[in-house]
N, C-alpha and C positions, 0 to 999 in steps of 0.2 A: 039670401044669406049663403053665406061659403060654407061648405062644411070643413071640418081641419081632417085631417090623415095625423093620427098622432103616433108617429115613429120614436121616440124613445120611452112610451109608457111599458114600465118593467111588465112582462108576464107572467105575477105570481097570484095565487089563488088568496082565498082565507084562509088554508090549511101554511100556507107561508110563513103571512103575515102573524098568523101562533106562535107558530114555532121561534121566529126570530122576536116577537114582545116575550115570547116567554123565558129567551135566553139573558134576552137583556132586563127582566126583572127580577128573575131570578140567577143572574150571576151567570155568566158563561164562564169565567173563571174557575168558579166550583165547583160547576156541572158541563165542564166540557166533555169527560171522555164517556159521560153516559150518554151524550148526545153523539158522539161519534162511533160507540159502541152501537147506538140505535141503529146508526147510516150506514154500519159494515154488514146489522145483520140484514139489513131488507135489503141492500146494495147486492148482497150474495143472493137472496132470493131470489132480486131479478133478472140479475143475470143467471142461475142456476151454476156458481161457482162454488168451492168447499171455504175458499179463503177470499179475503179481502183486507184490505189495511189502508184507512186514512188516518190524515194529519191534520192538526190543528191550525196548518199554516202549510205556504210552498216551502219555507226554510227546511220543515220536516223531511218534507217530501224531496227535497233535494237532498237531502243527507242520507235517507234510508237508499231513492235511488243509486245515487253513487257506492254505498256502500253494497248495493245487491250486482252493481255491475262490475264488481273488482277491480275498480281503479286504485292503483296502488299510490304509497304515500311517495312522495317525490312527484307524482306525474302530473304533467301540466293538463288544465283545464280550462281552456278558451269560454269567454262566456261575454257577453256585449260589452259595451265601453258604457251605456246608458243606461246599464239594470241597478236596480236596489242594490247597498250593502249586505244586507241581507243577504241575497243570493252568492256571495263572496263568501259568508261567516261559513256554510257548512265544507267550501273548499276546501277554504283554512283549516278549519276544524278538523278534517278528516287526513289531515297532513300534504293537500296537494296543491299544485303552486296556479294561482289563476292569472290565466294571461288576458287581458283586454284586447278586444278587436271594434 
């Protein structure tokens, strides 16, 4: 008998597998930012940093970046011809003009 090599089984524990039944039983919706709030403070633990800030999604996280890196409104922002709308909405949003490549 062969044995299989099983390369895409995810590598997540029991402690995972809680936490994600528990979001989706309990509404991640309702209880997203205590759950994100959990992941900045142990996230600052382990790295031994004073700050941390996640998002709830990359749209977030494209918006807070751009806005920490002083891209000013007018200025153009290359971004794939293949990416999500999403990734477009915080250009726009933040007043800069996205150019496809």
């Amino acid at each position: 008998m062969k044995s299989r090599i099983f390369y895409t089984k995810p590598p997540i524990t029991d402690l995972e597998i809680r936490y994600a039944t528990g979001a989706a039983t309990t509404g991640w919706g309702d209880r997203c930012y205590a759950y994100l709030e959990r992941f900045e403070e142990l996230f600052k633990d382990h790295l031994g940093v004073k700050f941390a800030i996640a998002t709830s999604s990359c749209t977030g996280l494209l918006h807070k970046g751009m806005s920490a890196l002083g891209i000013s409104p007018g200025d153009e922002v290359i971004m794939d011809d293949a990416d999500w709308i999403a990734a477009a909405a915080p250009i726009v949003h933040l007043g800069h003009n996205p150019s496809l490549c």
